[in-house]
Structure formats: C-alpha cells, structure tokens
C-alpha positions as CSV (number, residue, x, y, z in Angstrom):
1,X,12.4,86.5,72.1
2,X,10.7,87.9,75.2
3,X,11.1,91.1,74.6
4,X,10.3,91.2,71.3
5,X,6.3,89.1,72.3
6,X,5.9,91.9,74.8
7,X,6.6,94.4,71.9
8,X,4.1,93.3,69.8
9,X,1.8,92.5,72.0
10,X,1.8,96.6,73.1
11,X,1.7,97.1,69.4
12,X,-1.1,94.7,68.8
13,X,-3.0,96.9,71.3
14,X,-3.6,99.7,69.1
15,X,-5.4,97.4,66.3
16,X,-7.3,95.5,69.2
17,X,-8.6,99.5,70.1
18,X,-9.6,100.0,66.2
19,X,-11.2,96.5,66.4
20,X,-13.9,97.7,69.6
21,X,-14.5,101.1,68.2
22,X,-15.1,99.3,64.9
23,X,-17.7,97.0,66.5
24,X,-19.9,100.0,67.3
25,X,-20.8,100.6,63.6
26,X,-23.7,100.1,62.4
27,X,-22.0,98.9,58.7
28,X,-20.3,96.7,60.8
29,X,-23.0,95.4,62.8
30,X,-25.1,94.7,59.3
31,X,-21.9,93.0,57.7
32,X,-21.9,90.8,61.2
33,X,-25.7,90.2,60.5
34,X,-25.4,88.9,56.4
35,X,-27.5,92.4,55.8
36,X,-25.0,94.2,53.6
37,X,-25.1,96.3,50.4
38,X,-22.0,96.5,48.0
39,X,-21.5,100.0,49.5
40,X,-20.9,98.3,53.4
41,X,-18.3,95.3,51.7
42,X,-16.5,98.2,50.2
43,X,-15.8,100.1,53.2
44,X,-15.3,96.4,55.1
45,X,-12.4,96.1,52.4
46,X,-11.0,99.3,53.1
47,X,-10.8,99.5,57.2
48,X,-9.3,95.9,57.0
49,X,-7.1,96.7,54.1
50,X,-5.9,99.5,56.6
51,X,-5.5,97.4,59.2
52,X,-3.2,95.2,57.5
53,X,-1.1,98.3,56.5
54,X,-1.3,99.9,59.7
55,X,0.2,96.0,61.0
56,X,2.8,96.6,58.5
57,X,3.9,100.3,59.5
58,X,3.7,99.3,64.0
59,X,5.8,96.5,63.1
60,X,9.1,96.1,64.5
61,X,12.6,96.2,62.3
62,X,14.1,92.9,63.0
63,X,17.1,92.0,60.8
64,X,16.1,93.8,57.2
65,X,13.0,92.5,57.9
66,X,9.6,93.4,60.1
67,X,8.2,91.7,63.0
68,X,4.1,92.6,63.0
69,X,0.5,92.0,62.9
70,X,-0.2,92.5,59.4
71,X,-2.5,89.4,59.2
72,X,-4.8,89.9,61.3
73,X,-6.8,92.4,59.0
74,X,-6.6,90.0,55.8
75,X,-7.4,87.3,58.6
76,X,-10.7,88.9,60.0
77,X,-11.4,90.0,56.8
78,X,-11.7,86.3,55.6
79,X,-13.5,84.6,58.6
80,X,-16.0,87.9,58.1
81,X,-16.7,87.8,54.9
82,X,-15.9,85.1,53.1
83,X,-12.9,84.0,50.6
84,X,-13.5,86.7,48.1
85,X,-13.2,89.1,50.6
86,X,-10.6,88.0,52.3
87,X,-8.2,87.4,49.2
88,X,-8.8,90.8,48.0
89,X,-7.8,92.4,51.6
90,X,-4.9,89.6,51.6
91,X,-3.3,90.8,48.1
92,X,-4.2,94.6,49.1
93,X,-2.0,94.5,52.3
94,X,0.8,91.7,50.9
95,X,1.2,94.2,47.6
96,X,1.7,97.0,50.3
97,X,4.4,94.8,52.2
98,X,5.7,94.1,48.5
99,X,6.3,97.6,47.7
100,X,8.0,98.0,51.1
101,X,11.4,96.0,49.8
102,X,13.4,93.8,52.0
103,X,14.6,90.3,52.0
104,X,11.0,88.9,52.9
105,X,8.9,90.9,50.7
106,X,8.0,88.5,48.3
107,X,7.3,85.6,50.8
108,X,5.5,88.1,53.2
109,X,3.2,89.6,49.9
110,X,2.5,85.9,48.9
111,X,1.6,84.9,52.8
112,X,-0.3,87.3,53.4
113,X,-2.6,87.1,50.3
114,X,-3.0,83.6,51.6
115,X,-3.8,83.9,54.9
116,X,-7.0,85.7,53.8
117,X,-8.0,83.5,51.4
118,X,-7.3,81.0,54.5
119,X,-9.9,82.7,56.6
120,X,-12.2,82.9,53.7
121,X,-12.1,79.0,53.5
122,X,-12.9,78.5,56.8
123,X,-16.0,81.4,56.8
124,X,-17.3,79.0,54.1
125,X,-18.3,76.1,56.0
126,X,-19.6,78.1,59.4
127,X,-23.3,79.8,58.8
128,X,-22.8,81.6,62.0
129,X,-19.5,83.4,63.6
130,X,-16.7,81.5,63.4
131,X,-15.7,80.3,67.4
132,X,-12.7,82.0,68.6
133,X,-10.8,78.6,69.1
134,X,-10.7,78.1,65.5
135,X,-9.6,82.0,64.7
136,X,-7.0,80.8,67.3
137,X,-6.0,78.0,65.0
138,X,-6.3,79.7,62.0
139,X,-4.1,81.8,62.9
140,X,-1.8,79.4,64.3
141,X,-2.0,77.9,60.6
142,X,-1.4,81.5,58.6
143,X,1.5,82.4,60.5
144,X,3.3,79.0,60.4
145,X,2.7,79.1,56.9
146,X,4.4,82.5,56.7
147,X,7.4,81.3,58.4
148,X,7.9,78.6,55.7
149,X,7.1,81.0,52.9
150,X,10.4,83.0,54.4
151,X,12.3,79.9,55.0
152,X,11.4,78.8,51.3
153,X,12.2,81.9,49.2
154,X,13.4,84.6,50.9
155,X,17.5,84.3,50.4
156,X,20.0,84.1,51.8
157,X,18.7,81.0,53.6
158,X,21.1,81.5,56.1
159,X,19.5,85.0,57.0
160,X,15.7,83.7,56.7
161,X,16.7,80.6,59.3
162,X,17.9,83.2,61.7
163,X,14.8,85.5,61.3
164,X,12.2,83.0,61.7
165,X,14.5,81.9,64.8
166,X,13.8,85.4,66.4
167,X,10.0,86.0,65.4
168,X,8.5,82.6,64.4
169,X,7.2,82.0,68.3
170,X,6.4,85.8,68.8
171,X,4.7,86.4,65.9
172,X,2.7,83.3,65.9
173,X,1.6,83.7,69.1
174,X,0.5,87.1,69.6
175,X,-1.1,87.3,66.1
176,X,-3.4,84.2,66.5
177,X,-4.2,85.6,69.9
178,X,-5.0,88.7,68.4
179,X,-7.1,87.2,65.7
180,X,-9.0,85.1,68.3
181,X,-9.3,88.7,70.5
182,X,-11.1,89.8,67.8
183,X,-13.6,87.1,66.8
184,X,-14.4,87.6,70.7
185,X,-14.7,91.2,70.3
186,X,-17.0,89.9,67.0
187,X,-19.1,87.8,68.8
188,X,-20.0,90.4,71.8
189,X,-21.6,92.4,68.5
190,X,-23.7,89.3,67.8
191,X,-25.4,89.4,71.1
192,X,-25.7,92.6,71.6
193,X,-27.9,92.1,68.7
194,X,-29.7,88.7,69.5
195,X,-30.3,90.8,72.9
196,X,-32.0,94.1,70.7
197,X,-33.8,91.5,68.5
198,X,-34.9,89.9,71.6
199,X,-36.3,93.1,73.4
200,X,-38.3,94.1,70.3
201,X,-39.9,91.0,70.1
202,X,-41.0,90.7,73.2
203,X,-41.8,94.4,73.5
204,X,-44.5,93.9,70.2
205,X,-45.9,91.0,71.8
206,X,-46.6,92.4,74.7
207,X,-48.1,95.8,72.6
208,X,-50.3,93.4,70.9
209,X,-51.6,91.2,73.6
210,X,-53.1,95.2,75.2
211,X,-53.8,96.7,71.9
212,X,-56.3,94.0,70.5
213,X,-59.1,94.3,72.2
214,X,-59.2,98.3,71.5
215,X,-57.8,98.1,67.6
216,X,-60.9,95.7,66.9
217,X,-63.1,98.4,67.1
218,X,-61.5,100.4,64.0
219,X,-59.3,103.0,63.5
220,X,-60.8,106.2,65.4
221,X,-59.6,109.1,68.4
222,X,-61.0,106.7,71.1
223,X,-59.4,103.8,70.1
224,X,-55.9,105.6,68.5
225,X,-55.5,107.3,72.1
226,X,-55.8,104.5,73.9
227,X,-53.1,102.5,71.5
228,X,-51.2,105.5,71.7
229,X,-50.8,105.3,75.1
230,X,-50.1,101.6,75.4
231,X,-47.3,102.4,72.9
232,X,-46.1,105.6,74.7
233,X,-45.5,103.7,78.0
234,X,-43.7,100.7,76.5
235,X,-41.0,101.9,74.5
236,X,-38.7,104.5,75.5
237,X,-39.9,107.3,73.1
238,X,-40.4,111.1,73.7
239,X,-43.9,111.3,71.8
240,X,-46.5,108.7,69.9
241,X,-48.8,109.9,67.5
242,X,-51.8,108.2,65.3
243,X,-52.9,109.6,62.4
244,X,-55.8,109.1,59.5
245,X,-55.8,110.1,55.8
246,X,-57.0,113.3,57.1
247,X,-56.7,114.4,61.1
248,X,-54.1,113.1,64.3
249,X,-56.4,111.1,65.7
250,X,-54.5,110.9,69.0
251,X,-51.0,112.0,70.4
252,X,-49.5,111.2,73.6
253,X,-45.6,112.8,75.0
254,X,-44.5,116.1,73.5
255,X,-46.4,118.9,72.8
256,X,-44.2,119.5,69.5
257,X,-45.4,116.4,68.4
258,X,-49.1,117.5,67.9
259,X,-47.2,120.7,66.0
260,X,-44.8,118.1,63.5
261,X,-47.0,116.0,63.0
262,X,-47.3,116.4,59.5
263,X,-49.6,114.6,57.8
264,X,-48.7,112.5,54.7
265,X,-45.9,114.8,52.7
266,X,-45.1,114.1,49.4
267,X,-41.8,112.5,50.4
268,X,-43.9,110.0,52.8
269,X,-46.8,109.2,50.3
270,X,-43.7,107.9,47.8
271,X,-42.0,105.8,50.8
272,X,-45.9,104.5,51.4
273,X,-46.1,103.4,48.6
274,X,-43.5,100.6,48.8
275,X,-45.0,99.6,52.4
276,X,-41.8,101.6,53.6
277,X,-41.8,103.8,56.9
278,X,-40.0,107.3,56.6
279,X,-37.2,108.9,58.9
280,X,-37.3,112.5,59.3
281,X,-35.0,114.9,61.3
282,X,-35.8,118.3,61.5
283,X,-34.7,121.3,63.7
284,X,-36.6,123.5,65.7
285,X,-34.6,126.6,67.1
286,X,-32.0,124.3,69.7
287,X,-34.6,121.6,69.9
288,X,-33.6,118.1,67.5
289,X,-37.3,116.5,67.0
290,X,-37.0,113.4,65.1
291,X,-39.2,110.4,64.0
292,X,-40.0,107.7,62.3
293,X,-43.6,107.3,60.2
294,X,-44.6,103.8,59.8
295,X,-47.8,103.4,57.0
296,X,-51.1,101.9,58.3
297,X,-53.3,99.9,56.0
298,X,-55.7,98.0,55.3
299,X,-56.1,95.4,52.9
300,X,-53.5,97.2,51.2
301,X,-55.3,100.3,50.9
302,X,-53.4,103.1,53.3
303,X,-55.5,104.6,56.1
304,X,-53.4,106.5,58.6
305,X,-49.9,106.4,60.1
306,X,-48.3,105.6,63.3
307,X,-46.2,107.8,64.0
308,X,-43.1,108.0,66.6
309,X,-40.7,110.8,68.1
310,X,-37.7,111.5,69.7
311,X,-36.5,115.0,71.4
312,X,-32.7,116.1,70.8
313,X,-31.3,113.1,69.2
314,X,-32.2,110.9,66.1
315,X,-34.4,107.9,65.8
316,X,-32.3,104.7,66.4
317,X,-32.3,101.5,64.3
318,X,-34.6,99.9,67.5
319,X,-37.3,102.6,67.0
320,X,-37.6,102.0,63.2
321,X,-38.0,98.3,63.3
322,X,-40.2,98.5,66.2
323,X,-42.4,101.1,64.2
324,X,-42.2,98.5,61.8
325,X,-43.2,95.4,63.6
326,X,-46.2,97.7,65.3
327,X,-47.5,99.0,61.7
328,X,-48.0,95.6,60.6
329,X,-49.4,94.3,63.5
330,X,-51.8,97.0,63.6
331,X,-52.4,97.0,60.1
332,X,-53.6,93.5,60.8
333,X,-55.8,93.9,63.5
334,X,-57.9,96.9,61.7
335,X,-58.0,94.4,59.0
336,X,-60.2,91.9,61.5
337,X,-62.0,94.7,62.5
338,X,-63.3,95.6,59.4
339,X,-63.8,91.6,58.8
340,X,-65.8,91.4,61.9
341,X,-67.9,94.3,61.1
342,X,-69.0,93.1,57.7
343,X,-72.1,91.2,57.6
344,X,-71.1,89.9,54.3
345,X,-68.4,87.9,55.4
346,X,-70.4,86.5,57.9
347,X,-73.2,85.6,55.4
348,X,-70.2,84.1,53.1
349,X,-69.0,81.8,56.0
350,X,-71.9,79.8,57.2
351,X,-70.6,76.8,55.6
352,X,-66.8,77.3,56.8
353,X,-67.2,79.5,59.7
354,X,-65.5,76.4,61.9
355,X,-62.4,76.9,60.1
356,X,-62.4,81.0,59.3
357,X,-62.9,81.7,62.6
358,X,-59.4,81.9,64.6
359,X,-58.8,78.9,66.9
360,X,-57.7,81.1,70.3
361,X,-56.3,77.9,71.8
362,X,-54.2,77.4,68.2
363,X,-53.7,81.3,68.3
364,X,-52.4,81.3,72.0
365,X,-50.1,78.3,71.4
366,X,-48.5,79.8,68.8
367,X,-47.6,82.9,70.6
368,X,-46.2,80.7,73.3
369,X,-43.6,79.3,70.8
370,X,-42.7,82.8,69.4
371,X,-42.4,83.6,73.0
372,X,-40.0,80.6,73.9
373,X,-38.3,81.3,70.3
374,X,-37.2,85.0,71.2
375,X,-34.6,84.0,74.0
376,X,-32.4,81.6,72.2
377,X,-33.8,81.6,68.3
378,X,-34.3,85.5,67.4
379,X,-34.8,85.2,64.1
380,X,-36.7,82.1,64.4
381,X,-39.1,84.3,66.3
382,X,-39.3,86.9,63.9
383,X,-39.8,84.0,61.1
384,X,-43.0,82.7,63.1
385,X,-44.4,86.3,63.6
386,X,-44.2,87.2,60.1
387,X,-45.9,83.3,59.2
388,X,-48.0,83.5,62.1
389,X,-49.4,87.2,60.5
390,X,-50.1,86.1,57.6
391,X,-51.6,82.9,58.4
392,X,-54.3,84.9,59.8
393,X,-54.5,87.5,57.7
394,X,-55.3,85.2,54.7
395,X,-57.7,83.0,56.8
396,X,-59.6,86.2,57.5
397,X,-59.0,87.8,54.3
398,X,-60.2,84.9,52.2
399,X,-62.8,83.5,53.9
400,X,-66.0,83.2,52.1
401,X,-63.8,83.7,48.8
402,X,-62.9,81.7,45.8
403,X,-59.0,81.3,46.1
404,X,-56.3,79.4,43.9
405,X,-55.3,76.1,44.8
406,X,-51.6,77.6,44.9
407,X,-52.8,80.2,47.5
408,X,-54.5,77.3,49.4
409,X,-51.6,75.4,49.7
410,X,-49.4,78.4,50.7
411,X,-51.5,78.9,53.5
412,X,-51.4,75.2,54.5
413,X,-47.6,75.6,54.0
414,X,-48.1,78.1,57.2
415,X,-49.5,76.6,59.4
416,X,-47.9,73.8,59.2
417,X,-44.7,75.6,59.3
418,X,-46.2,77.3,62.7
419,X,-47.2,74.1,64.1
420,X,-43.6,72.1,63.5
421,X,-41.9,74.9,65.0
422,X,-43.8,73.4,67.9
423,X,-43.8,69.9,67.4
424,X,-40.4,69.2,65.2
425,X,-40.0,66.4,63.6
426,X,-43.5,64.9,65.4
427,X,-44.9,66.0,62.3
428,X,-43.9,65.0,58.6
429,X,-45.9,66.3,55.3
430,X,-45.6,64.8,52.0
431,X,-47.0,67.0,49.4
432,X,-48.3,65.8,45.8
433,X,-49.6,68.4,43.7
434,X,-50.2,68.3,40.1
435,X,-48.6,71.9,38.1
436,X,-51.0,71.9,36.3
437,X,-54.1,72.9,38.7
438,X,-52.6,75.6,40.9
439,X,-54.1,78.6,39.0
440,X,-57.7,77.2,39.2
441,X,-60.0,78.6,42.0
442,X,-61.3,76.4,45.3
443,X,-63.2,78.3,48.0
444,X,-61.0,79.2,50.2
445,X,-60.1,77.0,53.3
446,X,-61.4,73.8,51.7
447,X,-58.9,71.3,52.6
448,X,-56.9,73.2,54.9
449,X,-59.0,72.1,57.7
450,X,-58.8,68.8,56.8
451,X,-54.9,69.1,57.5
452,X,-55.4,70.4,60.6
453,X,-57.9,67.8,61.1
454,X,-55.2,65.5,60.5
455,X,-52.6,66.9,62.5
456,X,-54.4,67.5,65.7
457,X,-56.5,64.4,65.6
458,X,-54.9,62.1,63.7
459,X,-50.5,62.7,64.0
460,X,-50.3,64.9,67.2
461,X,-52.2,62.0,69.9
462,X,-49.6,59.1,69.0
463,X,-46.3,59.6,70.5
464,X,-44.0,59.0,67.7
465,X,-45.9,61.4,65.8
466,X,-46.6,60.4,61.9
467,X,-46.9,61.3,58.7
468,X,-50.1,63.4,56.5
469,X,-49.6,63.4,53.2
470,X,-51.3,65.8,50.8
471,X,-52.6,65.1,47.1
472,X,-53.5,67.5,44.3
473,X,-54.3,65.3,41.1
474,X,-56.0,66.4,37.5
475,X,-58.3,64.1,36.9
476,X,-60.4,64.8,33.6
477,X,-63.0,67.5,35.0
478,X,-62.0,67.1,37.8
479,X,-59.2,67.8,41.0
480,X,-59.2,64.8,43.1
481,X,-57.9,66.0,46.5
482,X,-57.3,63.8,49.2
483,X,-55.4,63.8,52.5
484,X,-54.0,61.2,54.5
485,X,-52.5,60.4,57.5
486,X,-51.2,57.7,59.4
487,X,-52.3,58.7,62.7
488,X,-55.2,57.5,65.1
489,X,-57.9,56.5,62.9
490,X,-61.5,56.5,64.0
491,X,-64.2,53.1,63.8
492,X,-66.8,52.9,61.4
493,X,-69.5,54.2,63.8
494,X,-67.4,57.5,64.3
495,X,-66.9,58.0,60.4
496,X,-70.6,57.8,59.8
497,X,-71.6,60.0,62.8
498,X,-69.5,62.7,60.9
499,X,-71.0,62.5,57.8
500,X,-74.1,62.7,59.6
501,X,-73.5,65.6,61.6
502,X,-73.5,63.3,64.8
503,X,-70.3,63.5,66.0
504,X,-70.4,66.3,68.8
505,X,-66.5,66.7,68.8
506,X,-64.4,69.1,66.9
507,X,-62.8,66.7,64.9
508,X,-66.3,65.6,64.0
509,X,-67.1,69.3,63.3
510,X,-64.4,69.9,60.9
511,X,-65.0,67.1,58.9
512,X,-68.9,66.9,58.3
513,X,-68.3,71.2,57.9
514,X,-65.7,70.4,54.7
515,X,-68.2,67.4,53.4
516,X,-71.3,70.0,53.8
517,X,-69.5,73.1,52.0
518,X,-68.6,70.2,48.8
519,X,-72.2,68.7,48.7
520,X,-74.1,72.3,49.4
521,X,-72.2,73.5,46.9
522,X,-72.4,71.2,44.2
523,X,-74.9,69.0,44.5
524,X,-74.4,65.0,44.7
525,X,-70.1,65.8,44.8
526,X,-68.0,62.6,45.5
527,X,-66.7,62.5,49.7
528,X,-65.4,59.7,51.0
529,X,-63.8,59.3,54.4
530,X,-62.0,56.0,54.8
531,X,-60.6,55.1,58.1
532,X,-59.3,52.6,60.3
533,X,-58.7,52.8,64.0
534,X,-55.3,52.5,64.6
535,X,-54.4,52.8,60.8
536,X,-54.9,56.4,60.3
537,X,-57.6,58.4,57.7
538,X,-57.5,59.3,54.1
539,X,-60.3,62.0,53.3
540,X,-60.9,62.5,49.6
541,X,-63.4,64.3,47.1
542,X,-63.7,65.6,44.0
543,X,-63.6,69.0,42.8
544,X,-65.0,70.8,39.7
545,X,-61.9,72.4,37.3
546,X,-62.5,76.1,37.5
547,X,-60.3,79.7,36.4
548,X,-60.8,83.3,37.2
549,X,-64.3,84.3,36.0
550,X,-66.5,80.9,35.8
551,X,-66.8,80.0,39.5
552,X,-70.3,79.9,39.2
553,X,-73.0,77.4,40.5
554,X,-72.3,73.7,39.4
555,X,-74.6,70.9,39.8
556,X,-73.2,67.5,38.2
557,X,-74.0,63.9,38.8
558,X,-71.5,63.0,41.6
559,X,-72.2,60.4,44.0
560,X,-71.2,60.3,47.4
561,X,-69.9,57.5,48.9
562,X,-70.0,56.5,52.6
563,X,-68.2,53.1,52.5
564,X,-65.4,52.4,55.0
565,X,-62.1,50.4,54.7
C-alpha cells in the first residue's frame, strides 16, 4: 500500500506541473475572475477533460483494474465552474475510462461523472474560490464514493473487495490532496489578481490627485505635456502620448512614438465609437512597438486620445485597463473644465450653486474610502470609482438643467451608495416613488440636497445612525416630494431662521437654497419644513407635473407654509 501512495503521488506530479503552468493563462485567470465568454468554458472543458484522461493513461495497473488521478480534472472542473461544467468534464473522462474495458469500468465511468457534478454542487453555494479544506473533503467524499461504486457493481465481488483493499487508502488520499494542491495553486491566481487590481487602483488615484489641477485648464500642448509626463513616470511604459482630433499635442519616452503615433485610423474611429480603446502591434525593422489608444471625450463628443507604448513586447492586460481607468478619468476632468469655463452654467446655478458645486471635504472623503477599499475590497474600489465618477459628472453635467425625476433619483442612488460604503449600516434609505412620475422633468439637484441635508445633519450626528426616507407621490397637478429622517431635528427658532435665510450654517444653507430655487421659480409654491429636536425632520413641497418640451415659467396659487410640529 506504501508503495503504491508513493507511486501516485510521483504520478500526480505531472498534473500538479500542468495545473501551475495552467494558472498563468490569461483564459484561465478570466475563468478564475467570473469574466468568461463561451469560447474560454470551451477550452476550460477541454484542458480538464484532458486531465482526466491523462489521470487515466499515468495510472497504475493494479489487478485488471487502474490505480489514478482521474478525478481530479472532473473535480476542479466542478469547484471552477460550476455543476454544468463539471458533469460534462465528469461524463467526458468516465466515458473515456468506459471505453478502456476492465472489471471497473462501469463503476469508475459512473464515479467519475459524479464526482464532477459533486464539485459543481459545492461551487454553487461559494461566490468566491472554494477553501482548499473543503476541495480536501470533497475529494475525500468523490473517492469514497468511487470505492463503493466498485464494491457495488463491479463483479466478481470477491475481486472488487480485494482491489479497493489495495487502492482505497492511496487513492483517496493522494487525490484529495491533489485536489486541495490545486485549489491552492487556484487561489495564488486570485491574488495575484486582487494584487494587479490593487496597483492600478492606486496607481490612477495617485495620476488623478497630480493631473487635476493641470487637466482643468482644457485639453492643449501645455497642459497634455505636463499630464503626459505625470503618466510617463508612474507607470512602467516606454512612451505616453496625447493627442487632439487633429495634432499630438504632447509626447514623452520614445522617439518612435512621435513617428506611430497615428492619429485616429479608420480601425480606431470604429472602436471609438463604442467608448472602446484599441490595441495595436506593429513592426518596425527588429524593433516590436506596441500600444494601446484609449478615446478622450467630452460630454460624449470625442476630442483626442491618450495614447500608450511599449518597445519589443506587446501591451499587457495592466496597460489596457489602466489606459482605460485614465481615459475616463481624464475625460471627466476636461468635462469640469469646460463646466468651469462656461459663464452659462454659472449664470444657470445662482439658485443651486450650494449643491452643484463639489463638496472637497465630501470629495476627499470619498477618495479615502476608495483608498481604504483597494487593499482588502478590489472590486469594491473599482465599484466606488466608477459611482464616485459619475456622481460628479452628472452633478456637474446637469446643473442648471431640467432633469427627470428617474435621473434625479439615480443620482441620489449614488451618493448614497458612496456614502454607506463609508458609514454601513449607520445609514438606512426607504424609497417611495410613484411609476408614474419618473419621466417628468425637475431642475436638476432639487431634492438631492435635501438628502444630504439629511444624512449629514440629521442621521450621521446620532450614534446609532437612523433612517431617511424618500417620497415621490402624484398628486393631481402636482408631485408632492418630501424627505424624512429620523435623525437630530432642529427647534422652531432654527427652522424659521432657515426659511429666512438666517441660519449661517450649512445645513441652514442647503435648506433655505432648495426653498428659494421652488418659490423663485414658481411663485407662492407650497414648502414646509417640519421638525422636532430630537425627533428628526420631514421637508416637503410641491412640484408642478411637467414632460420634455413644456418646462416653461409657471406661476400658480401655492401657499407656503411655515408652521412647525
């Protein structure tokens, strides 16, 4: 019995050396991730299919039968990718065993088949990779249940007792170690990847924190030099390269780059036009000059390129999602720019330029969290980037604008969602919103900063936390929209000082600027603030219906009430 572990153990060896050099694909790595096409689970079905065959041929002739490792690829193949996968592997590499003849074929064909579907079972109730303890067990579980397959039909019985005498123990033993070998081998992939994930993060947070103060000024050779450079010297590249709908603006590494940098070919204009960046690998006498073009816009319209190269070898998987994550954040930033140099949106904001205006100290916090995110939560990071973006690319894009109630609430939905990342379950929202109204047009940021009036103010200060909850009703003519919470509360004296404009706080601010945009705008419109201190604060108003096309002045007979509770 000794013998024969040590033999399969040295057999096992070779699958355990196909199992690293596996781990280094990229298919592999996107299977791992959940970010696979039908393409990648075909070749996943394939190499473990092999694997079980390949278990089958190293096995060892024992008695008309063969001592081997044939489940581990039906196995892995099940605690990868789920029980589909793993009872099509199973059946592949079981039929094999089948054709093979001997005693045990049928109960080895039937085991098998279900020792994949067994690791598919399991994969079903873990989101992430499955702990090499319970591959160990698994495995543990398949094998046994291989031995009574033998014991139950293989015949003679007399000849399946003493087989499953001789290998039961071995094969047990070194497979389920095997299995749980592998899951390790699995699970160094994952953070190799959390690690990469990590890294990028941290180096487009760091890109953006130098880049902003230069990108505000718009897209031009001063500025795109400058970024270029800040790019160049924080990401391992041979060359960086910004580009407008007509010129490079700036370049900074190889002098090929200023030569290849093409400028918006056919090929590229079609990948631009599904917000895609383009990978291009072209020869140059013995010289490999590769790179990756990631498209640069603003408000959707497509003004430049970044562009970024690589000298004798190809653009990794790194460089393109880092091009990525810097083309958006760019793309952002010119979009503020070109906010901040338009007198009309200032003009359009006197009423709400409290809330359009980005809160540094709500901006800054929020970056903290990514930051604190990116070490344990990768993709949690990458979530709160991508909310964090468009949070304040709506507040900027919007503001001064007529906007859907649906779009108002979605961008309510984001900030909130940035700021329970921070505050977990501190915060709760309750959301009532009538169907019927979402396609009708608000000016933009008209309750949101009554929410984050409510948070910050209200839930936030008491140590439990609390509660807002946020009402969208039809009403006749009307949308009554209200928001409470049962935070703080505020005295009478307070709630009048912010209708009047007397409060001197920000709290104060952000109330009397919401009640000024609602009465300014329509003259005599219903606000009422009711509050209690210690009870929390409801803040309600009415609200004109209105579609696409007849937002226009409205002057009605609405009375606004100042009575407390």
């Amino acid at each position: 019995m000794l013998n024969l572990l040590i033999l399969l153990a040295e057999r096992f060896s070779m699958i355990g050396l196909l199992a690293f050099i596996l781990s280094k694909a990229n298919f592999f790595k996107k299977v791992i991730s959940n970010n696979v096409s039908y393409k990648d689970l075909s070749i996943l079905i394939t190499i473990f299919s092999l694997i079980g065959i390949i278990g089958t041929y190293v096995g060892i002739p024992i008695n008309g039968a063969i001592a081997n490792s044939r489940v581990v690829g039906p196995m892995i193949a099940g605690l990868l990718g789920g029980p589909f996968i793993g009872l099509i592997v199973g059946f592949i590499a079981g039929f094999h065993r089948f054709l093979i003849g001997g005693f045990t074929a049928l109960a080895c064909g039937i085991s098998t088949t279900a020792e994949g579907l067994i690791g598919g079972i399991i994969k079903k109730y873990y989101k992430n990779t499955v702990d090499w303890k319970i591959a160990f067990l698994a495995g543990i579980i398949g094998e046994t249940l291989q031995m009574v397959l033998i014991l139950a039909i293989s015949r003679p019985f007399a000849s399946a007792l003493s087989l499953v005498k001789v290998i039961g123990i071995p094969m047990i033993l070194v497979n389920s170690t095997g299995i749980a070998v592998f899951m390790l081998i699995i699970k160094s992939v994952f953070d190799e990847i959390d690690t990469i994930q990590s890294r990028q993060a941290k180096i487009i947070l760091d890109i953006t924190s130098k880049t902003i103060p230069y990108i505000r000024n718009g897209l031009n050779s001063d500025t795109a030099k400058i970024v270029s450079e800040i790019i160049y010297e924080a990401i391992d590249v041979d060359a960086v390269a910004i580009t407008d709908m007509k010129t490079i603006l700036a370049s900074v590494g190889l002098d090929e780059a200023d030569e290849n940098c093409h400028l918006f070919k056919k090929s590229e204009v079609n990948a631009f036009r599904f917000k895609k960046v383009y990978v291009e690998n072209s020869k140059k006498g013995l010289c490999l000059l590769s790179s990756v073009t990631a498209p640069l816009y603003c408000y959707d319209e497509l003004v430049g390129a970044l562009k970024i190269f690589r000298k004798n070898k190809f653009v990794n998987s790194t460089d393109i999602e880092v091009a990525k994550g810097l083309s958006n954040l760019i793309s952002n930033q010119l979009e503020i720019a070109d906010a901040e140099n338009q007198k009309r949106i200032a003009d359009e904001m006197k009423f709400n330029a409290l809330q359009s205006q980005i809160n540094p100290h709500f901006l800054f916090n929020a970056l903290n969290t990514v930051i604190s995110f990116i070490q344990y939560n990768p993709d949690g990071a990458s979530r709160l980037l991508i909310t964090l973006s468009e949070y304040l690319r709506n507040n900027l894009r919007h503001a001064g604008k007529w906007i859907t109630v649906g779009k108002e609430i979605e961008n309510i939905d984001d900030y909130l969602f940035i700021e329970k990342a921070r505050f977990g379950e501190k915060i709760n929202v309750v959301k009532d919103i009538d169907g019927d109204i979402l396609n009708m047009y608000i000016p933009a940021l008209l309750i949101q900063p009554i929410v984050e009036n409510a948070v910050k103010h209200g839930i936030l200060p008491k140590d439990n936390g609390g509660t807002v909850i946020i009402r969208a009703k039809n009403n006749k003519d009307f949308i009554r929209f209200s928001v409470e919470d049962d935070g703080e509360g505020m005295d009478n004296q307070m709630r009048l000082k912010i209708l009047n404009g007397e409060s001197g706080n920000n709290a104060g601010i952000g109330l009397h600027n919401v009640y000024e945009r609602v009465k300014s705008i329509y003259k005599g419109a219903f606000f009422k603030i009711d509050s209690k201190k210690g009870y929390g604060t409801k803040v309600s108003f009415d609200f004109p219906k209105f579609y696409d096309g007849k937002k226009e002045e409205f002057s009605g007979g609405f009375k606004v009430s100042n009575s407390g509770r």
